[in-house]
BATORBA-721264 format. One record per residue: residue in three letters; x, y, z of N, C-alpha, C in turn. Coordinates in steps of 0.1 Angstrom, whole numbers, plus 5000, padded with zeros to 4 digits. Layout:
AlaXYZXYZXYZ
...
***
This chain:
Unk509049774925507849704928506649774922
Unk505649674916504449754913503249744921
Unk503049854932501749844938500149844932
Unk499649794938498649714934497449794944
Unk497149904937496250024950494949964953
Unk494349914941492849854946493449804958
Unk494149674955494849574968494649654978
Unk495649744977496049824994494449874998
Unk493949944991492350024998491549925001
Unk491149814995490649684999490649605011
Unk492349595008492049545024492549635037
Unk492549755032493049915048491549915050
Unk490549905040489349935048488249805052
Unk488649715045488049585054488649555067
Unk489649645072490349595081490049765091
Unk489549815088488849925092489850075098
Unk490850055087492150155089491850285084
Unk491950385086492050505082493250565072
Unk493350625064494550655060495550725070
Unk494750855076495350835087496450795098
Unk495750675103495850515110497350505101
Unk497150505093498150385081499650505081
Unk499050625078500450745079500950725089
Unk500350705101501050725113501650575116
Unk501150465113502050335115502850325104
Unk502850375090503950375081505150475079
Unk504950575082505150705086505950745072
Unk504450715057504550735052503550845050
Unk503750965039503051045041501851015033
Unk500451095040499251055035498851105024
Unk499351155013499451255004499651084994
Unk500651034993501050954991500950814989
Unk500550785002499250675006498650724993
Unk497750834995496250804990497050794973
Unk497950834969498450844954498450664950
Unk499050614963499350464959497850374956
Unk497050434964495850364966495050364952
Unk495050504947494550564934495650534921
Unk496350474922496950404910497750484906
Unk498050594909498750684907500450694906
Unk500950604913502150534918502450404909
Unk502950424901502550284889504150194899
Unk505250224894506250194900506750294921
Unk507550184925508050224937509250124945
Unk509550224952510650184955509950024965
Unk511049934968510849834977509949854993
Unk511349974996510950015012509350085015
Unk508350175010507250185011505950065012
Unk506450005001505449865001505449755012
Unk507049775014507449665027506149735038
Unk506549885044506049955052504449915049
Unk503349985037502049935038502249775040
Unk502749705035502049555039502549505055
Unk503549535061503549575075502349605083
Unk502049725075501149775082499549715084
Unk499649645071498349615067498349465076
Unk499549405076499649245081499649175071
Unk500249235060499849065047501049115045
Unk501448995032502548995028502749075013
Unk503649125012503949165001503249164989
Unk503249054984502948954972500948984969
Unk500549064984499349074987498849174980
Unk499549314980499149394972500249494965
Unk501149374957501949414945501349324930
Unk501749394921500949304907502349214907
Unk501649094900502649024897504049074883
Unk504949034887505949114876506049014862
Unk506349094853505849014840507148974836
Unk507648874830508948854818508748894810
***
């Protein structure tokens, strides 16, 4: 999957989440988070993204790039 970090930081802080907040309900680490957020993470596995968009309440498709042919 390709995350889409603007996406994720967009809406974790319109939604008034902490990174934080987001480690502890993803119980992914915040190191990581913030790599995803900062574009840093071009590719990723399925199971993380599931976890932020969980966390965030959207779906998937919310803040992954669309995949190309």
């Amino acid at each position: 999957m390709r995350p889409n970090g603007t996406a994720i930081r967009a809406i974790r802080r319109a939604q008034k989440m902490s990174l934080r907040a987001m480690q502890t309900t993803t119980g992914l680490n915040r190191g990581y988070l913030s790599r995803l957020e900062r574009g840093l993470i071009r590719e990723s596995d399925a199971e993380p993204v599931l976890k932020v968009a969980s966390a965030l309440n959207v779906s998937p498709d919310a803040i992954t790039h669309k995949e190309t042919t």
